[in-house]
LUMMAR-820198 format. One record per atom (N, C-alpha, C, O): residue number from 1; residue in one letter; y, z negated, x negated; chain; atom name. Coordinates in steps of 0.2 Angstrom, whole numbers, plus 2048, in hexadecimal, padded with zeros to 3 digits. Example, Ala and Ser with C-alpha at 12.3 -4.5 7.8 and 13.67 -1.06 7.14 Angstrom:
<rec dokol="1" logu="A" py="7E4" pz="7D9" px="7BE" bamar="A" dodren="N"/>
<rec dokol="1" logu="A" py="7EA" pz="7D9" px="7C2" bamar="A" dodren="CA"/>
<rec dokol="1" logu="A" py="7F0" pz="7D9" px="7BE" bamar="A" dodren="C"/>
<rec dokol="1" logu="A" py="7EF" pz="7D6" px="7B9" bamar="A" dodren="O"/>
<rec dokol="2" logu="S" py="7F5" pz="7DD" px="7C0" bamar="A" dodren="N"/>
<rec dokol="2" logu="S" py="7FB" pz="7DC" px="7BC" bamar="A" dodren="CA"/>
<rec dokol="2" logu="S" py="800" pz="7D9" px="7C0" bamar="A" dodren="C"/>
<rec dokol="2" logu="S" py="806" pz="7D8" px="7BD" bamar="A" dodren="O"/>
END
This chain:
<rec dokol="1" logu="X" py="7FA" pz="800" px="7FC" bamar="A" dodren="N"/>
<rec dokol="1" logu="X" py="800" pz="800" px="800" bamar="A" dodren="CA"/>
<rec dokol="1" logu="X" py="806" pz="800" px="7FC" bamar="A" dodren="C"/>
<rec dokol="1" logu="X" py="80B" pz="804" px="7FE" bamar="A" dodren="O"/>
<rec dokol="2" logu="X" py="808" pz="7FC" px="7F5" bamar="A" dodren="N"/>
<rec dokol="2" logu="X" py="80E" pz="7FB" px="7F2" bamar="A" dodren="CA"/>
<rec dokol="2" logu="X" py="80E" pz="801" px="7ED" bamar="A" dodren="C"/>
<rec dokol="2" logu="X" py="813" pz="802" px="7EA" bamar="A" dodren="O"/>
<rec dokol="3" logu="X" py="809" pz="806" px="7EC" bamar="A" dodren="N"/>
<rec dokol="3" logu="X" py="809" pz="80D" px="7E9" bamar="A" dodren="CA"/>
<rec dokol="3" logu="X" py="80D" pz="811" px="7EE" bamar="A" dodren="C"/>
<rec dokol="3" logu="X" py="812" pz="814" px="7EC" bamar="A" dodren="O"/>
<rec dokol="4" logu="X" py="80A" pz="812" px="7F5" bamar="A" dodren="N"/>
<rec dokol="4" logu="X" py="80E" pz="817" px="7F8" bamar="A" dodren="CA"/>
<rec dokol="4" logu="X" py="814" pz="816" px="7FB" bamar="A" dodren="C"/>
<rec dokol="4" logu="X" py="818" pz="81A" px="7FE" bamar="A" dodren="O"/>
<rec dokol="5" logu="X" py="816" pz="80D" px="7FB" bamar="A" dodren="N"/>
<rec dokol="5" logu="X" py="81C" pz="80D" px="7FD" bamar="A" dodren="CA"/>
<rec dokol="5" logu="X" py="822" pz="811" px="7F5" bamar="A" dodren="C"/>
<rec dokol="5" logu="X" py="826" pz="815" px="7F5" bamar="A" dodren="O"/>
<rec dokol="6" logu="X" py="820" pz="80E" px="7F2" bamar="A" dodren="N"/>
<rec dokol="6" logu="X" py="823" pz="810" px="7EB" bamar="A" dodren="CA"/>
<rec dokol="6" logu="X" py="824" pz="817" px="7EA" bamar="A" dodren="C"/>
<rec dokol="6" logu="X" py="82A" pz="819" px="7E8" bamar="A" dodren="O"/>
<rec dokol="7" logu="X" py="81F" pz="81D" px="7EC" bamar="A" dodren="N"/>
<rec dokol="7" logu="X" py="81D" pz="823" px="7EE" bamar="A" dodren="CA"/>
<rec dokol="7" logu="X" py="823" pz="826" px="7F3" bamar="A" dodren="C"/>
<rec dokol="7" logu="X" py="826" pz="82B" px="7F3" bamar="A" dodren="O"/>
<rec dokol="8" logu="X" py="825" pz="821" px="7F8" bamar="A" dodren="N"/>
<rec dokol="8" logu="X" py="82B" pz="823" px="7FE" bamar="A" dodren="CA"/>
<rec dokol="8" logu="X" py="832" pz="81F" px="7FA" bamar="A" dodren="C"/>
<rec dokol="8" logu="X" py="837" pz="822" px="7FC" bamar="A" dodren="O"/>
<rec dokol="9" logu="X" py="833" pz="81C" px="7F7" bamar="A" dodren="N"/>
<rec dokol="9" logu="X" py="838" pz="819" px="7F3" bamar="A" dodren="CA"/>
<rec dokol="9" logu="X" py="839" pz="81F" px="7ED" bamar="A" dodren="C"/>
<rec dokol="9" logu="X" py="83E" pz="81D" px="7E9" bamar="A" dodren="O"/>
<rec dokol="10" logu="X" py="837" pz="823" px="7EC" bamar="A" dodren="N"/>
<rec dokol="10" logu="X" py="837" pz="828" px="7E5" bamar="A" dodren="CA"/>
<rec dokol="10" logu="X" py="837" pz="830" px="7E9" bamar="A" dodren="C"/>
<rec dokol="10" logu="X" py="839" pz="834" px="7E5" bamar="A" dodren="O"/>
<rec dokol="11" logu="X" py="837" pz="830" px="7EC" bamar="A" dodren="N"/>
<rec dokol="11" logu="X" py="835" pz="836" px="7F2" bamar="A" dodren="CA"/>
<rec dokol="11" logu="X" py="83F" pz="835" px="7F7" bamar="A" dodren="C"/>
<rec dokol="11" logu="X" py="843" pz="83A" px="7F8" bamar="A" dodren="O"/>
<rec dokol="12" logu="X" py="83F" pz="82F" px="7F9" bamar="A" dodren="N"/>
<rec dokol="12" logu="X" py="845" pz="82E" px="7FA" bamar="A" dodren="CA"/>
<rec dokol="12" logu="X" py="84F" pz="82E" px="7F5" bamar="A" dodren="C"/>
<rec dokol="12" logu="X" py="854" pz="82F" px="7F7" bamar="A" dodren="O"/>
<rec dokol="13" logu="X" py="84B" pz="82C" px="7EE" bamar="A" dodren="N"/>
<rec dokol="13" logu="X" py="84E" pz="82D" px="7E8" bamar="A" dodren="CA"/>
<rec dokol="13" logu="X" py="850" pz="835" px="7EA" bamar="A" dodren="C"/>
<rec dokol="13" logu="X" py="855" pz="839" px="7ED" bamar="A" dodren="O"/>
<rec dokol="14" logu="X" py="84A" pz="836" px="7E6" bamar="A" dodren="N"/>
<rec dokol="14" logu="X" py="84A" pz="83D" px="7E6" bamar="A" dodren="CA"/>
<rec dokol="14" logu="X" py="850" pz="842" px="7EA" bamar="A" dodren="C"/>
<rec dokol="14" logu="X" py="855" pz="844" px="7E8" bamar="A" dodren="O"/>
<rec dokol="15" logu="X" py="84E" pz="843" px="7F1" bamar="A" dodren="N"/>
<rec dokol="15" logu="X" py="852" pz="845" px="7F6" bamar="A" dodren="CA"/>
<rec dokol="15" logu="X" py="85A" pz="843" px="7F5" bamar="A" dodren="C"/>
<rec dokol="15" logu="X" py="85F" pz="848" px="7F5" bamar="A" dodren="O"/>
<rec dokol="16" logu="X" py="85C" pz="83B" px="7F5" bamar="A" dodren="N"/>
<rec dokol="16" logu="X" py="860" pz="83A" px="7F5" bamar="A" dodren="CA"/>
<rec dokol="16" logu="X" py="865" pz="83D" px="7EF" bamar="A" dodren="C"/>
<rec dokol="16" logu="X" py="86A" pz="840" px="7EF" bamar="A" dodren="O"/>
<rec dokol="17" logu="X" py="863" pz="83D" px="7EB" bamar="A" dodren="N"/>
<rec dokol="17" logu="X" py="864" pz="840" px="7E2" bamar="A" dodren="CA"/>
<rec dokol="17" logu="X" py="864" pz="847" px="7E4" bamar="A" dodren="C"/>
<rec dokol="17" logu="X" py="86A" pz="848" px="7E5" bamar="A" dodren="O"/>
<rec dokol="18" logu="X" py="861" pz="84C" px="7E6" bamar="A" dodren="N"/>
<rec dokol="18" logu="X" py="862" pz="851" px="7E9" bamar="A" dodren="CA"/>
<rec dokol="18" logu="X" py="868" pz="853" px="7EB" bamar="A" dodren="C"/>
<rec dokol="18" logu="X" py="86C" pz="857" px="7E9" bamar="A" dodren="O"/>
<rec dokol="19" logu="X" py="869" pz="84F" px="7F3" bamar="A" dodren="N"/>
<rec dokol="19" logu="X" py="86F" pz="84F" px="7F4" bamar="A" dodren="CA"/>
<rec dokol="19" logu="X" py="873" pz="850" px="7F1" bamar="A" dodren="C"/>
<rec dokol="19" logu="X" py="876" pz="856" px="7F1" bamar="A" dodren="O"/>
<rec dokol="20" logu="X" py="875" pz="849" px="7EC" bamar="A" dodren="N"/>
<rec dokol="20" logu="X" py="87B" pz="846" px="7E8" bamar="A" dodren="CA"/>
<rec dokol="20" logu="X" py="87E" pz="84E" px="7E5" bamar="A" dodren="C"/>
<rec dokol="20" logu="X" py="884" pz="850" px="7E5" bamar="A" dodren="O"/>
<rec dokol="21" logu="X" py="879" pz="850" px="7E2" bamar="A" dodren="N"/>
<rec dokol="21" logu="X" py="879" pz="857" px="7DB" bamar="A" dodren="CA"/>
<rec dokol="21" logu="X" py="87C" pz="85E" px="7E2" bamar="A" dodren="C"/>
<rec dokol="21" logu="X" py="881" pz="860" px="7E4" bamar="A" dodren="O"/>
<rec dokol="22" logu="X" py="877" pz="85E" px="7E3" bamar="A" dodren="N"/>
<rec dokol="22" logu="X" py="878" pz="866" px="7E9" bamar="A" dodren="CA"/>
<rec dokol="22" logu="X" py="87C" pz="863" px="7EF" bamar="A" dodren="C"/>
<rec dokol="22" logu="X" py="878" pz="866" px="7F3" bamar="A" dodren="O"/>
<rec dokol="23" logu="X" py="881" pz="861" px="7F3" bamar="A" dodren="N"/>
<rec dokol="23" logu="X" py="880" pz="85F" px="7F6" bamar="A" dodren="CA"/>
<rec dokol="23" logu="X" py="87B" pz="862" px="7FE" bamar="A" dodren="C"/>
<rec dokol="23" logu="X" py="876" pz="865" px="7FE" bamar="A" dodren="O"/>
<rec dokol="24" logu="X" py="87F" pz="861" px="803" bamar="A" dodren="N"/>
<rec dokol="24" logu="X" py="87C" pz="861" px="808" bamar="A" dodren="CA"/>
<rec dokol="24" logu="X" py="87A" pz="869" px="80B" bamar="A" dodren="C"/>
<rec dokol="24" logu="X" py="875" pz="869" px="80F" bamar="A" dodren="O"/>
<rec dokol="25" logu="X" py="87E" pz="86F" px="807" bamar="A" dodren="N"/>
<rec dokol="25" logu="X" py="87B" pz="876" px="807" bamar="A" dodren="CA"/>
<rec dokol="25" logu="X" py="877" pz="877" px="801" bamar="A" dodren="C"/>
<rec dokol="25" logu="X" py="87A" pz="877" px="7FC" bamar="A" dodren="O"/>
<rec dokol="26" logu="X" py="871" pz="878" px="800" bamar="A" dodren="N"/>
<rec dokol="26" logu="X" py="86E" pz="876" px="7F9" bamar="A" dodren="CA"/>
<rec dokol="26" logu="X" py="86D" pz="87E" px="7F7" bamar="A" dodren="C"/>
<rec dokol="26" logu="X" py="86E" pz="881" px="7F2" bamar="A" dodren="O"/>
<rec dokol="27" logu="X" py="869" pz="880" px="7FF" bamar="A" dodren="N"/>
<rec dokol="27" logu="X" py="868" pz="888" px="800" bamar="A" dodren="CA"/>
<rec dokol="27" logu="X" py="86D" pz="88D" px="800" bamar="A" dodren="C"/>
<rec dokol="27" logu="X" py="86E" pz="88F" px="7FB" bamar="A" dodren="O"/>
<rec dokol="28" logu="X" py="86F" pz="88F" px="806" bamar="A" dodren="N"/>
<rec dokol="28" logu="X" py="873" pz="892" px="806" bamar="A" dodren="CA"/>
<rec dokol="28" logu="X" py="87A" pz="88F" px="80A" bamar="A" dodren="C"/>
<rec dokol="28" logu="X" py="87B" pz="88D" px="810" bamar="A" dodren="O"/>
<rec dokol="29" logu="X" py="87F" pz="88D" px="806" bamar="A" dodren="N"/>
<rec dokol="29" logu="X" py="885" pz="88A" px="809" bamar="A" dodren="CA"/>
<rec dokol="29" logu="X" py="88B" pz="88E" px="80B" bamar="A" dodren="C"/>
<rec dokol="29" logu="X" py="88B" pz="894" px="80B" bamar="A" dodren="O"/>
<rec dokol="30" logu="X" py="890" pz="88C" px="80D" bamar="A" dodren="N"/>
<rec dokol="30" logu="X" py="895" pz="890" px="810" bamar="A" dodren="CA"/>
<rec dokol="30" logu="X" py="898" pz="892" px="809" bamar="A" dodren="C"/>
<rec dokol="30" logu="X" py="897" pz="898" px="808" bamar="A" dodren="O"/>
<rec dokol="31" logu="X" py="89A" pz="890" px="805" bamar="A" dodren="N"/>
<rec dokol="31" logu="X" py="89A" pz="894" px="7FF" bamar="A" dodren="CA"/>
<rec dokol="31" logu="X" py="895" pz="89A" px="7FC" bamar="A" dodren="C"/>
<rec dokol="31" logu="X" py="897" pz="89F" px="7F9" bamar="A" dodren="O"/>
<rec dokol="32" logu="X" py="891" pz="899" px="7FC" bamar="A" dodren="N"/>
<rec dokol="32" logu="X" py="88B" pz="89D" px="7FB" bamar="A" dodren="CA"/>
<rec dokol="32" logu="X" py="88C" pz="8A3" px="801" bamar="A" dodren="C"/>
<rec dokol="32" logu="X" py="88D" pz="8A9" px="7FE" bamar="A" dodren="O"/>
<rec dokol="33" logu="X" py="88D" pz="8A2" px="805" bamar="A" dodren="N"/>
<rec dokol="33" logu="X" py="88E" pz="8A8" px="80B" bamar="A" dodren="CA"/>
<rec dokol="33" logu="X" py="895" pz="8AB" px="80A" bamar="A" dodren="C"/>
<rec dokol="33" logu="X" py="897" pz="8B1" px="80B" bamar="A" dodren="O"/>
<rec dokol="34" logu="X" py="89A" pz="8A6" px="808" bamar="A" dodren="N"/>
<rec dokol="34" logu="X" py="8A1" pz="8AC" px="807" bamar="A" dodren="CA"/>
<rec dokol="34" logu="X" py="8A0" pz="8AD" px="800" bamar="A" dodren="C"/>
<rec dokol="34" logu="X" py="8A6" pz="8AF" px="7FF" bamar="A" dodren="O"/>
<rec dokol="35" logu="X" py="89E" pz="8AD" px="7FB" bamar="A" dodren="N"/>
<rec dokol="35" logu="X" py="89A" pz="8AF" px="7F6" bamar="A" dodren="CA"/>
<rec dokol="35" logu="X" py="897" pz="8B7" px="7F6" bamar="A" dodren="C"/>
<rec dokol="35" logu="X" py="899" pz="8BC" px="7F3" bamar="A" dodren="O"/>
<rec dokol="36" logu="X" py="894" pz="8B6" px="7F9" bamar="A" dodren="N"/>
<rec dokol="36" logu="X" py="88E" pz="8BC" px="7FC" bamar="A" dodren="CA"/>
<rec dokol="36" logu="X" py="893" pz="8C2" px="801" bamar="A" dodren="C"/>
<rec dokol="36" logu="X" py="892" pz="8C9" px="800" bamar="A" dodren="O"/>
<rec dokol="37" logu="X" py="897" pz="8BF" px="806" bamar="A" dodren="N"/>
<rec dokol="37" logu="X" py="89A" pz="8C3" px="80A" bamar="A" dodren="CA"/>
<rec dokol="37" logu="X" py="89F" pz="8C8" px="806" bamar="A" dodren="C"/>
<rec dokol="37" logu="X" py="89F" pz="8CE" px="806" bamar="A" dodren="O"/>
<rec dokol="38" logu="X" py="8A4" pz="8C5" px="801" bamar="A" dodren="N"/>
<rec dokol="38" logu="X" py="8A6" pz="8C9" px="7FE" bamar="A" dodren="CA"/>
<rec dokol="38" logu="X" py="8A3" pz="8CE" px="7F7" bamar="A" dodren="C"/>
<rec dokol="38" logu="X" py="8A6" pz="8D3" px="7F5" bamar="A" dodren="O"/>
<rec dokol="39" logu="X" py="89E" pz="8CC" px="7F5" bamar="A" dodren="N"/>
<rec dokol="39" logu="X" py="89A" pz="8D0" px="7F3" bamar="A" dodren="CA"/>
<rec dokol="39" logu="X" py="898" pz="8D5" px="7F6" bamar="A" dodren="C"/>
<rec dokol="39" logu="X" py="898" pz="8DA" px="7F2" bamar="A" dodren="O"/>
<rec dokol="40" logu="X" py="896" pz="8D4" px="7FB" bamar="A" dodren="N"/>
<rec dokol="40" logu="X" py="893" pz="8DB" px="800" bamar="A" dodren="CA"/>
<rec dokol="40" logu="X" py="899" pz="8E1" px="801" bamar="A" dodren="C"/>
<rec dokol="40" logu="X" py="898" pz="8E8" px="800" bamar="A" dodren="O"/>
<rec dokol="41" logu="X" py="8A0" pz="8DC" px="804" bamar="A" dodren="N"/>
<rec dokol="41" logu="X" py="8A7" pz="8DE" px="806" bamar="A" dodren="CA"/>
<rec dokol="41" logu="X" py="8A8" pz="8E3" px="800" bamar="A" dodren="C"/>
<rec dokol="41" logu="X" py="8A9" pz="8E9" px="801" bamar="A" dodren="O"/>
<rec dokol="42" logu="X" py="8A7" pz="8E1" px="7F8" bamar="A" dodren="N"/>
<rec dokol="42" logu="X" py="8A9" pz="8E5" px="7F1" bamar="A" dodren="CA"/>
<rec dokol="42" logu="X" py="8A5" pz="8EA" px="7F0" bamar="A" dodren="C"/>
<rec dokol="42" logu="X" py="8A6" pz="8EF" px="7ED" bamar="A" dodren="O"/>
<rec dokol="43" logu="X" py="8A0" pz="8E9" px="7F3" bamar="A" dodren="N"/>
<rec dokol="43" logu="X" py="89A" pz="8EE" px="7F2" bamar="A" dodren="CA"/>
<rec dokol="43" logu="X" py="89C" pz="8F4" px="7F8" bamar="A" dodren="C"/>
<rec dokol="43" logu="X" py="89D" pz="8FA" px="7F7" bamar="A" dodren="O"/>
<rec dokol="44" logu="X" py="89D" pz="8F1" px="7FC" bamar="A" dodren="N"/>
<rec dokol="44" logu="X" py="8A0" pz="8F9" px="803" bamar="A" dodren="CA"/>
<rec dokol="44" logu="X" py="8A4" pz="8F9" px="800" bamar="A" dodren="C"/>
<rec dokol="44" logu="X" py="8A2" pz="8FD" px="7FC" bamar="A" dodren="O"/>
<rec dokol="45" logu="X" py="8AB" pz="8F8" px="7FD" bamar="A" dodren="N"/>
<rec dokol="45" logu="X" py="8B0" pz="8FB" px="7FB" bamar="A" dodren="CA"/>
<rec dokol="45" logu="X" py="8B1" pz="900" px="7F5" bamar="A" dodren="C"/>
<rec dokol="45" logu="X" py="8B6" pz="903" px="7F4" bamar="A" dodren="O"/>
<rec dokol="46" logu="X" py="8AA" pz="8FF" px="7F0" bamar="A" dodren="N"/>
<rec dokol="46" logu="X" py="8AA" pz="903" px="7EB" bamar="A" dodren="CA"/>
<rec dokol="46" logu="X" py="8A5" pz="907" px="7EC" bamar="A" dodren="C"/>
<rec dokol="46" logu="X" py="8A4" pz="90B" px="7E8" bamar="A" dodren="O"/>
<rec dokol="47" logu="X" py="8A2" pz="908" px="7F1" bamar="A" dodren="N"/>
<rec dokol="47" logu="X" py="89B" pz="90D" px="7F2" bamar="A" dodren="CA"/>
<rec dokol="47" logu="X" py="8A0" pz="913" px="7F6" bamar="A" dodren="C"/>
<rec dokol="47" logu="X" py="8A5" pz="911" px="7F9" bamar="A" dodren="O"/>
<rec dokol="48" logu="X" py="89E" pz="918" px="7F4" bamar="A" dodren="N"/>
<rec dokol="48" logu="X" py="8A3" pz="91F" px="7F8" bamar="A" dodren="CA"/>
<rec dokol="48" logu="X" py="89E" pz="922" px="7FD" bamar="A" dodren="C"/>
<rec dokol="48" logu="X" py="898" pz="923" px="7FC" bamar="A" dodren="O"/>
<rec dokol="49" logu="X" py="8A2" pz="923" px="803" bamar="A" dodren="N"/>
<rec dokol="49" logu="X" py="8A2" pz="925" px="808" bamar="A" dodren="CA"/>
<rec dokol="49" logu="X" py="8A0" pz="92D" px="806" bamar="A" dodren="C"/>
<rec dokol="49" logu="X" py="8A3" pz="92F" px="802" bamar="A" dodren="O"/>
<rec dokol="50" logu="X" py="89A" pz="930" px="809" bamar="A" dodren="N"/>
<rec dokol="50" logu="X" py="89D" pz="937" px="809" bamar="A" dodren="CA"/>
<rec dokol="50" logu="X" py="899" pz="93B" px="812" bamar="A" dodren="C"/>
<rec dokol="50" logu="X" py="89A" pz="941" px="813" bamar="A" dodren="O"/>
END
């Protein structure tokens, strides 16, 4: 029992540390996405239409 409480205390670490560093967009955040939108934006603006 005192192994796998230990196990949820290092597991809860873990995540919370997680957090602290990445915050709470780890994946894909609103920065990551206006990131990306304008990239795409420079890409249609430099590719030629014909």
């Amino acid at each position: 029992m005192f192994v796998s409480s230990k196990i949820k205390y290092y597991e809860d670490y873990l995540y919370s540390h997680g957090l602290s560093v990445f915050g709470r967009d780890i994946f894909f955040g609103k920065k990551w996405e206006e990131r990306r939108i304008q990239e795409l934006m420079k890409k249609d603006q430099n590719s030629k239409w014909e």
